[in-house]
Phi, psi and omega in degrees: 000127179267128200280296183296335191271354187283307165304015187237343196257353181248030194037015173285174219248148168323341208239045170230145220211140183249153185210131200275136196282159175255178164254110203324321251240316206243312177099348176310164168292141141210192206274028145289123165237132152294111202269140153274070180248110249342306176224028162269160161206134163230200164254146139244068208283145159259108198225179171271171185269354172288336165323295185313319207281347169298273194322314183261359150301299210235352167238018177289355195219044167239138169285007180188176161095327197233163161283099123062120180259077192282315191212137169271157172210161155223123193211128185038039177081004171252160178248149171216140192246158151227141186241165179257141183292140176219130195280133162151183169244187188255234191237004181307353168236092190280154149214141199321350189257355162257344157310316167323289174298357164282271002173309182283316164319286158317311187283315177289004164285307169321307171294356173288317199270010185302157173023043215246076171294326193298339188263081176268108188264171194310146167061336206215078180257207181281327197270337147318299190300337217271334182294341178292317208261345141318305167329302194306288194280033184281335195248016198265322169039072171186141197278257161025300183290322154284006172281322185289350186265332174272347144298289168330316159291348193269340184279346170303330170235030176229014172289141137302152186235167210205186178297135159233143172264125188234035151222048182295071153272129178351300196304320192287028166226143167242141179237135188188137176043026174101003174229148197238116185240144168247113198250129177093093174264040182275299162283136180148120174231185121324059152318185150280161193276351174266002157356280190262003180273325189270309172258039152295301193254014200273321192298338195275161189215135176301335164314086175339302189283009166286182170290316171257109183263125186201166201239149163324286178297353180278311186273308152341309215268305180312290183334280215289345180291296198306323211272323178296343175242009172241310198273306189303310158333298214266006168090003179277137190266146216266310182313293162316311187280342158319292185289328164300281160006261218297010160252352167259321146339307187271334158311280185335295139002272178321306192313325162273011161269329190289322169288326180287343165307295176313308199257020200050064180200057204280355166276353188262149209294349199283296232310290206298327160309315170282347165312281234312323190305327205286308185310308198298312182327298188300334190311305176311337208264151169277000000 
């Protein structure tokens, strides 16, 4: 892949220059860059077309929250986004003024998009989502985890729906000066609406030293935010959302038992932690 004929084909100047993004998970190079081109700086992505096809469904028309799309290419048959560079860290050391700002950022998307059924980008809608998410609890092998995953299927699909980003991992916000961009659109649909609020917050672990940090109380303080600046408008009863959250929570939960099940590798310390959380978990649900 030539970098300078992409950027060139994106009319930026001979004298702009790339740097390859690291990946939060590995530390590896992947097909993110940072364009310098003189006192500009953008992204430069290499993406899918459901990425595109996200951004001009549902984000072409937010004054905020997301980045800026300036221009596509399609060269030698790959798709490249160029995009606006935006400064900041993310949320893997959470603290409170910058979960505010995510919190606040997802609600003001959301609320564009409440109950917008209609608004479907390429591939990847509800009734798409739905063979995945049947799938997870096939792998569960516990009874108990499967009674609860099949209430979570039944709220999955009677739940209201909104925009969801639906891999709202910590890395995937940039923060800065009291503000919040939500980055990597690949996944997002019209989703239920704790879609993306659990997994913000099912992963943080009080341990300074996870990958993800977040204190009990930072995830209690998120809950209760989300349901006074979102929910309580849109007519949702707090009791109900509770208990819906602690079933999509328990989705999250699952996903590494289904794999440590799928692939054999029901010994490994991530398996036994999220069995152990899951098990713990279920005690709590009505």
């Amino acid at each position: 892949m030539n970098i300078k004929e992409i950027l060139a084909q994106m009319c930026l100047s001979e004298q702009a220059e790339a740097t390859p993004f690291k990946s939060a998970e590995d530390g590896t190079d992947y097909a993110v860059w940072k364009i310098n081109d003189g006192n500009t700086a953008y992204v430069l992505k290499k993406a899918s077309e459901q990425e595109l096809s996200v951004y001009n469904t549902f984000l072409v028309s937010a004054e905020r929250a997301v980045p800026h799309l300036y221009k596509s290419l399609n060269y030698c048959g790959e798709l490249f986004l160029l995009m606006e560079y935006i400064e900041g860290h993310d949320l893997r050391k959470c603290d409170r003024e910058s979960l505010t700002a995510v919190l606040d950022a997802l609600i003001y998307l959301q609320n564009m998009y409440w109950e917008r059924r209609e608004c479907q980008a390429v591939d990847l809608t509800f009734e798409a989502s739905l063979p995945r998410q049947q799938n997870r609890g096939k792998y569960l092998n516990y009874a108990d985890l499967e009674h609860a995953y099949a209430e979570y299927l039944r709220l999955y699909s009677s739940v209201p729906r909104t925009l969801c980003h639906d891999d709202l991992l910590p890395f995937n916000v940039l923060c800065a000066n009291g503000h919040a961009t939500i980055i990597d659109w690949e996944y997002a649909a019209i989703l239920p609406y704790p879609t993306s609020l659990a997994r913000l917050i099912a992963h943080g672990e009080e341990d300074e030293s996870a990958f993800f940090y977040m204190t009990q109380a930072d995830k209690d303080y998120a809950i209760e935010y989300y349901f006074e600046h979102l929910l309580k408008e849109n007519g949702i009863d707090y009791n109900d959302y509770r208990r819906t959250l602690d079933y999509f929570l328990l989705y999250e939960y699952c996903e590494w038992i289904m794999l440590g099940v799928k692939y054999n590798e029901t010994g490994s310390e991530r398996f036994q932690k999220y069995y152990a959380k899951a098990k713990e978990h279920i005690k709590s649900l009505a």
